[in-house]
C-alpha positions in Angstrom: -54.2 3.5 -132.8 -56.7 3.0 -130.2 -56.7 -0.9 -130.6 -52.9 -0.2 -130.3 -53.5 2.2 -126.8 -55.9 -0.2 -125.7 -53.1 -3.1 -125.7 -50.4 -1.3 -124.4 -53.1 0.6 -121.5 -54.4 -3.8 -120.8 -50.3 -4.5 -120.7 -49.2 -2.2 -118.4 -51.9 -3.1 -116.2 -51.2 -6.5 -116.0 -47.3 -5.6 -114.6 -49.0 -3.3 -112.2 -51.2 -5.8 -111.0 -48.5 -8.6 -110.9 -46.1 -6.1 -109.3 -48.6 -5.4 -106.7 -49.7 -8.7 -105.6 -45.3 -10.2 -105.9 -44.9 -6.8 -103.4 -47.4 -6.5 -101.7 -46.5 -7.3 -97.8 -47.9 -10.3 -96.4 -50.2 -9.9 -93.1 -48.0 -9.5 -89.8 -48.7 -13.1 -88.0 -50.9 -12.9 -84.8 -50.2 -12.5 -81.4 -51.4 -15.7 -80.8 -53.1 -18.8 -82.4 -54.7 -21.3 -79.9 -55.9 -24.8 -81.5 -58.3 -26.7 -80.0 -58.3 -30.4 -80.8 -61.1 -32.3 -80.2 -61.4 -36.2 -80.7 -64.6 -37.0 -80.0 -65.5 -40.0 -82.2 -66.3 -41.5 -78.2 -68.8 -41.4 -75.1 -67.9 -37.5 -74.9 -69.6 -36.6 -77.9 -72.3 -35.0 -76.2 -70.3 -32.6 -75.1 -69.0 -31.0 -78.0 -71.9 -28.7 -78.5 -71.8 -27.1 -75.6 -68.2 -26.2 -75.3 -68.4 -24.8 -79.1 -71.6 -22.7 -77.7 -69.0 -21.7 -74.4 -66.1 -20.7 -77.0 -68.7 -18.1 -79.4 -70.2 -16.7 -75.8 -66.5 -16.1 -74.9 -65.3 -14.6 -78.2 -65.6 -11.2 -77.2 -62.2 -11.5 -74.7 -60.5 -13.0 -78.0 -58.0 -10.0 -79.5 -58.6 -8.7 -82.8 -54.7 -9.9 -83.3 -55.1 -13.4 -81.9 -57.0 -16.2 -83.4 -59.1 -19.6 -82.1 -59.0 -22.3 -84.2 -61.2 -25.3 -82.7 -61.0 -29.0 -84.6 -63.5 -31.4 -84.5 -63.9 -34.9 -85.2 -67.5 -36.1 -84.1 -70.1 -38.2 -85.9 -69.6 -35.5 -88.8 -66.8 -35.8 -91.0 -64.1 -33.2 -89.5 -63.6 -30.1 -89.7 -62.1 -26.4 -88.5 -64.1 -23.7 -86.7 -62.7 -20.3 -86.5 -64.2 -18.7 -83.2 -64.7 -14.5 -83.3 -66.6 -11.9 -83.3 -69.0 -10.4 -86.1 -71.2 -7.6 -85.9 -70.9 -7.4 -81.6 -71.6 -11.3 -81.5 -69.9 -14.2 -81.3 -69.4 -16.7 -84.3 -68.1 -19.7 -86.1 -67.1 -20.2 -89.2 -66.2 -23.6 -91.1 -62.6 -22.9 -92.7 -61.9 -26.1 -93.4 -63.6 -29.1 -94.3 -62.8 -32.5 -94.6 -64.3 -35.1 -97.0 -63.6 -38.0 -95.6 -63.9 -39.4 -92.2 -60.6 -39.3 -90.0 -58.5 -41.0 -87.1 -57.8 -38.2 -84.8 -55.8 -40.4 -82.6 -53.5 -41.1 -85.4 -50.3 -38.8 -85.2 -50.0 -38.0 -88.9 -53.9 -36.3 -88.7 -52.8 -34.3 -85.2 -49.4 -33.0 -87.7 -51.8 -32.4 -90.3 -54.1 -30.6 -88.5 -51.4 -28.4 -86.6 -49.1 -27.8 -89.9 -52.5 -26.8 -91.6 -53.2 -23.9 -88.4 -49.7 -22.6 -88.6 -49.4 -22.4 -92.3 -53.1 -21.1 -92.4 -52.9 -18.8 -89.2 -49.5 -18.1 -88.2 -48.4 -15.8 -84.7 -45.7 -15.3 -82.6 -46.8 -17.4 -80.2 -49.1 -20.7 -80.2 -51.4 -22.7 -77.3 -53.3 -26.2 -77.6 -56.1 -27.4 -76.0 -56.1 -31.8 -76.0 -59.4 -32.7 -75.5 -60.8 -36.1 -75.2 -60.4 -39.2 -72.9 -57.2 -39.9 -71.4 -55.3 -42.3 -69.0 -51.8 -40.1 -68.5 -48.6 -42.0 -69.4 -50.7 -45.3 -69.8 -49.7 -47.7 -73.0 -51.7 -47.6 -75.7 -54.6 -50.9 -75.6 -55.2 -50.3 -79.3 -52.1 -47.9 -81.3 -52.9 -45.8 -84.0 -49.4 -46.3 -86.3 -46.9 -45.1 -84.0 -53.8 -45.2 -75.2 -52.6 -41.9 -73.3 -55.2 -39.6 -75.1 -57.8 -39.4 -77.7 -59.8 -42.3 -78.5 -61.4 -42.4 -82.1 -64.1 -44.6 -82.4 -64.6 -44.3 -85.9 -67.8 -42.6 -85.5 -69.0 -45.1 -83.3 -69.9 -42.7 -79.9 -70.9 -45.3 -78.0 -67.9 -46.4 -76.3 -64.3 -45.8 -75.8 -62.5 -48.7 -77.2 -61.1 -47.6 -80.0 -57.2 -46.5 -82.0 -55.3 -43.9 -79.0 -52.6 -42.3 -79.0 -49.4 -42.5 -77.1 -47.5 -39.7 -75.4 -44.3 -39.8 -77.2 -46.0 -40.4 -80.9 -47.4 -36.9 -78.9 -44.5 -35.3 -78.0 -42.6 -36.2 -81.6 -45.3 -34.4 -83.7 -45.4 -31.3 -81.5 -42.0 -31.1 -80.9 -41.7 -31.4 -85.2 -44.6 -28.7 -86.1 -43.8 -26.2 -83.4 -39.8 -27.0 -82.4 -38.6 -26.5 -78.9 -40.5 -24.6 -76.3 -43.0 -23.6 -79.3 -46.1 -23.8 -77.2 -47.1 -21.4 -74.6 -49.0 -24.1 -73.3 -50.7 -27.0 -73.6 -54.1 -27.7 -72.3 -55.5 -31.0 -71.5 -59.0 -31.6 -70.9 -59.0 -34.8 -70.2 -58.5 -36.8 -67.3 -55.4 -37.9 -65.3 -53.0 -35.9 -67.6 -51.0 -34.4 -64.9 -48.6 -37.1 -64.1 -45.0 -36.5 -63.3 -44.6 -39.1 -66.6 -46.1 -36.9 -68.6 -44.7 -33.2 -67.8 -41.6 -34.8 -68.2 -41.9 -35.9 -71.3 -43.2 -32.6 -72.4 -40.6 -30.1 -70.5 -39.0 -29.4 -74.5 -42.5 -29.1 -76.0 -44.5 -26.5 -73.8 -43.7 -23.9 -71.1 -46.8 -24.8 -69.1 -48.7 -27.9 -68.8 -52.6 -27.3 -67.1 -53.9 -30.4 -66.2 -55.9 -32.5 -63.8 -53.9 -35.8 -61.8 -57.4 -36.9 -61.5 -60.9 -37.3 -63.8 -61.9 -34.2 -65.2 -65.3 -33.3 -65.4 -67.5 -34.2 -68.1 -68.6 -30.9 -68.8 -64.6 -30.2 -69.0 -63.4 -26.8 -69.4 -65.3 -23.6 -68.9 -64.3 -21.7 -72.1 -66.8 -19.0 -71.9 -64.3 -17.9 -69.0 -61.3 -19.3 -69.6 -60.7 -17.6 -72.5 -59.7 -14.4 -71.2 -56.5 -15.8 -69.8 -55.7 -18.1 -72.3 -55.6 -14.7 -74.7 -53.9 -12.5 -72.4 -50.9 -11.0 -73.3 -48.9 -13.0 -71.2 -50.7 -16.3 -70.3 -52.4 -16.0 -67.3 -51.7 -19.8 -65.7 -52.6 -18.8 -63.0 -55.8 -17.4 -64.2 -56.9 -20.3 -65.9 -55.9 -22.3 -62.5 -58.4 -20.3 -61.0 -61.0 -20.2 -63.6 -61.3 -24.1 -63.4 -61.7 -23.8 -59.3 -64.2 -20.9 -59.8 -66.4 -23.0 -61.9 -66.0 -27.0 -60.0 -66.1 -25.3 -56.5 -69.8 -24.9 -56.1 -71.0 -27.7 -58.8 -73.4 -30.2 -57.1 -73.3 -32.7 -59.8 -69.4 -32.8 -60.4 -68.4 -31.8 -56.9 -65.0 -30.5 -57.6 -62.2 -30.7 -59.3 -58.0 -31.1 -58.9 -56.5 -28.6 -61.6 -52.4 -27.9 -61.5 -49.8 -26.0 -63.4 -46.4 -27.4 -64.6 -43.7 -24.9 -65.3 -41.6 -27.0 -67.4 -38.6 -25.5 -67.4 -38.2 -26.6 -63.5 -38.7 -30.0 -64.5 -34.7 -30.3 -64.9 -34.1 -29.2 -61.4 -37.1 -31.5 -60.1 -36.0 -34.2 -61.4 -32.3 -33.6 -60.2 -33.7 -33.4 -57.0 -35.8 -36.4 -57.3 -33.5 -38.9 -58.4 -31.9 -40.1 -55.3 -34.9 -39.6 -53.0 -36.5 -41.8 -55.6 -34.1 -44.7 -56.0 -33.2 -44.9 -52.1 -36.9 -44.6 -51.2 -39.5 -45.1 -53.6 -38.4 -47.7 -56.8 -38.6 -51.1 -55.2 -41.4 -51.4 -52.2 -42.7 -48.2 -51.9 -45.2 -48.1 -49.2 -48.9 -47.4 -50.8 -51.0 -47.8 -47.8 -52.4 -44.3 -46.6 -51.1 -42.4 -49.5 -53.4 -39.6 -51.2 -54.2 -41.5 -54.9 -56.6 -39.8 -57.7 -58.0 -43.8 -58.3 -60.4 -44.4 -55.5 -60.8 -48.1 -56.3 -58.0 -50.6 -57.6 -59.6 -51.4 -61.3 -57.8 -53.4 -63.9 -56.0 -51.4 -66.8 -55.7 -48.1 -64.1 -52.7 -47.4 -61.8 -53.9 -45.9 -58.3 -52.1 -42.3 -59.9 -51.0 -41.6 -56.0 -49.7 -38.1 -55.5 -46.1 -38.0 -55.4 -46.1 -35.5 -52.5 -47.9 -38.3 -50.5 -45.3 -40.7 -51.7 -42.4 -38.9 -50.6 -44.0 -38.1 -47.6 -44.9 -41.8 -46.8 -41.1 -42.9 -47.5 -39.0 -40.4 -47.1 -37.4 -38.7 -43.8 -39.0 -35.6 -43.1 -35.3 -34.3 -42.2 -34.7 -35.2 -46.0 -37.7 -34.0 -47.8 -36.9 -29.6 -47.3 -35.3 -29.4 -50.8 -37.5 -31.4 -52.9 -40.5 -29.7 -51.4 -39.5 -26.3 -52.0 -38.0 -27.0 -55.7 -41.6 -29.1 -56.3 -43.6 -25.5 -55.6 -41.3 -24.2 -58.5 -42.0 -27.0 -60.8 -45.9 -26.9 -59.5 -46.6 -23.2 -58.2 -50.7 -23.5 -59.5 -52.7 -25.5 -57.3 -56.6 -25.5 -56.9 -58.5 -28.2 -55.0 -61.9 -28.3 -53.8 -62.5 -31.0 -50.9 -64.0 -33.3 -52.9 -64.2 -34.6 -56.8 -66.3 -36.8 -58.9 -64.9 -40.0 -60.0 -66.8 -42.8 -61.8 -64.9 -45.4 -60.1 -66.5 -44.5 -56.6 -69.3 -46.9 -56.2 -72.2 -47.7 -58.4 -72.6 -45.3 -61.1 -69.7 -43.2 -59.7 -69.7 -40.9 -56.4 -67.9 -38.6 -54.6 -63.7 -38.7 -53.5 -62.0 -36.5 -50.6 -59.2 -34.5 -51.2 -56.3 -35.1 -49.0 -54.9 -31.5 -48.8 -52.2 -32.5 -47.0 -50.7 -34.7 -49.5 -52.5 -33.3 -52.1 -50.0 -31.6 -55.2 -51.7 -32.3 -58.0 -48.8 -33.9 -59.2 -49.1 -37.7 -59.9 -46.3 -40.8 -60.3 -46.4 -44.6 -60.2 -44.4 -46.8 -58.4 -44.2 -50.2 -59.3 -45.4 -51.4 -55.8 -48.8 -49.8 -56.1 -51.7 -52.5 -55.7 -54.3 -51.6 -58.7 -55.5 -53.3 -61.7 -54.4 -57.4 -62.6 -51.0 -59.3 -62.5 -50.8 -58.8 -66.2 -51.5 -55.1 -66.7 -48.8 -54.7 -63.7 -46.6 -56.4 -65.5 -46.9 -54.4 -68.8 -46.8 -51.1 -66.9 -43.8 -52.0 -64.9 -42.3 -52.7 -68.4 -43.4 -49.7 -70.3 -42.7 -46.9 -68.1 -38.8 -47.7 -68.5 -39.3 -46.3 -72.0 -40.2 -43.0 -70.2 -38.1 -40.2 -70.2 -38.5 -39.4 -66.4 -37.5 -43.0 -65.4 -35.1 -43.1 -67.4 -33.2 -39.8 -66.1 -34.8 -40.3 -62.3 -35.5 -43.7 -61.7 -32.4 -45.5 -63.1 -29.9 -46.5 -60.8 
């Protein structure tokens, strides 16, 4: 009889437990997941270190309902850091590991990587961080499967010449793992992201883009601080506008920086209003000379990235400019410029640039006339930025 009790008393709690973990409700997602991606299989390696350190020291301002996820691809073989908070200090913790070494420039690892974080750490709402090298709406030198941002060197950190990826391989796999407007923003630490080629391309992914037209520092972002407003409960743009200002304006070895804020869903009506000003002023022999550019130098495979304020304010009739000036502080309302910036182009080993307030919008664009880099690469731009969704909706006749 007891054998007998002892079955029945193991049976029933077998259903209980089965019943309990079929019904049991699953944990409410987060406010907010943020992902950092970092590719640094290139000369920025040294860099991930510190930024990892910035993110723990900064844990404190991340919610108890919000999550940082923080991928790396370095020297090691890849994997996932979850940043937070144990015992009143900041941590990390491996959650995922990799065994083998990847390409983070290809697009199937970045779908990977972001299916894995919303599956793994779902919320309500999501923000990226893109960091590694980058040169804006540029064609890709070397694809990986499908060079605009993150170069994978295949743990070779010694130089930058390796598999990147292109903006709309970009824009396909974000636009599949976190649909339409699925972003709260996107972050890129890189350099000359903020191109009017690029928010445009990226008005249906994100509803902000924070980027620099120019180089961004080496030491990039200041995590420690700017994770306060990246983990408000509202983004705080603005914040992290400020933050980036805050941190470049005194710097004596990077002597500034040019940081911006796209609100994409102005990028319609900007480009509206564009569109003839472009085509009667600016497509064929727009006039360079004088305009603000975030290139100091001409140097082969770079456009000049002049500011498109100082473009339409080099070609365009003052008497015809009131409209697209007001609707571009709409589509740019974040601005933060020191009076100078580092660039590595300026002379010997690099040197400091002026800012050109003036002109200055932190908004960049190519025109075809612009004088910078050889016949050949011209050529190839002037070709590949007609695949673009901006000239195609603003530039075509």
């Amino acid at each position: 009889m007891k054998f007998l009790q002892g079955i029945l008393l193991a049976c029933s709690m077998l259903m209980f437990i089965a019943c309990s973990s079929d019904d049991a409700p699953k944990p409410d997602p987060a406010h907010r997941t943020v992902l950092v991606y970092i590719g640094a299989e290139n000369s920025l390696y040294s860099y991930v270190s510190d930024d990892l350190d910035e993110m723990i020291q900064g844990a404190g301002d991340i919610p108890a309902s919000d999550n940082l996820l923080v991928y790396v691809d370095d020297r090691s073989t890849p994997r996932i850091y979850k940043i937070g908070m144990e015992k009143g200090k900041g941590t990390s913790s491996v959650v995922k590991e990799y065994s083998t070494d990847l390409c983070s420039s290809d697009p199937a690892v970045l779908r990977d990587v972001c299916r894995w974080v919303t599956e793994n750490y779902s919320a309500a709402s999501y923000g990226l961080v893109l960091w590694s090298h980058a040169n804006g709406w540029l064609p890709a030198q070397e694809v990986r499967d499908t060079r605009s941002i993150i170069t994978d060197n295949n743990n070779n950190t010694s130089s930058n010449s390796g598999p990147e990826m292109e903006i709309p391989a970009l824009k396909e796999v974000l636009m599949e793992v976190f649909g339409n407007k699925g972003l709260d923003f996107i972050l890129f630490d890189a350099c000359f992201m903020q191109s009017v080629e690029v928010a445009y391309e990226f008005r249906n992914v994100a509803q902000w883009l924070v980027a620099t037209p120019a180089e961004m520092p080496g030491t990039g972002s200041p995590y420690d601080k700017l994770i306060k407003s990246i983990f408000a409960s509202s983004v705080d743009v603005e914040g992290i506008v400020n933050t980036y200002y805050d941190e470049y304006v005194n710097d004596s070895d990077y002597e500034g920086i040019i940081i911006s804020a796209v609100k994409t869903s102005e990028l319609d009506a900007f480009a509206q209003v564009s569109a003839p000003l472009v085509q009667h002023y600016l497509l064929n022999n727009a006039m360079t000379d004088g305009v603000f550019a975030y290139l100091p130098i001409a140097v082969n495979s770079y456009p000049f990235y002049h500011d498109m304020k100082g473009l339409m304010m080099k070609n365009v009739p003052e008497s015809e400019l009131q409209e697209w000036m007001a609707q571009l502080q709409k589509t740019v309302p974040y601005l933060k410029a020191t009076d100078t910036w580092f660039s590595v182009f300026a002379g010997w080993g690099g040197g400091s640039c002026r800012v050109n307030h003036e002109q200055c919008s932190g908004l960049s664009m190519y025109v075809s006339s612009q004088m910078s880099g050889s016949t050949a690469d011209k050529a190839r731009w002037n070709e590949y930025v007609k695949t673009l969704e901006w000239y195609k909706d603003v530039c075509c006749q």
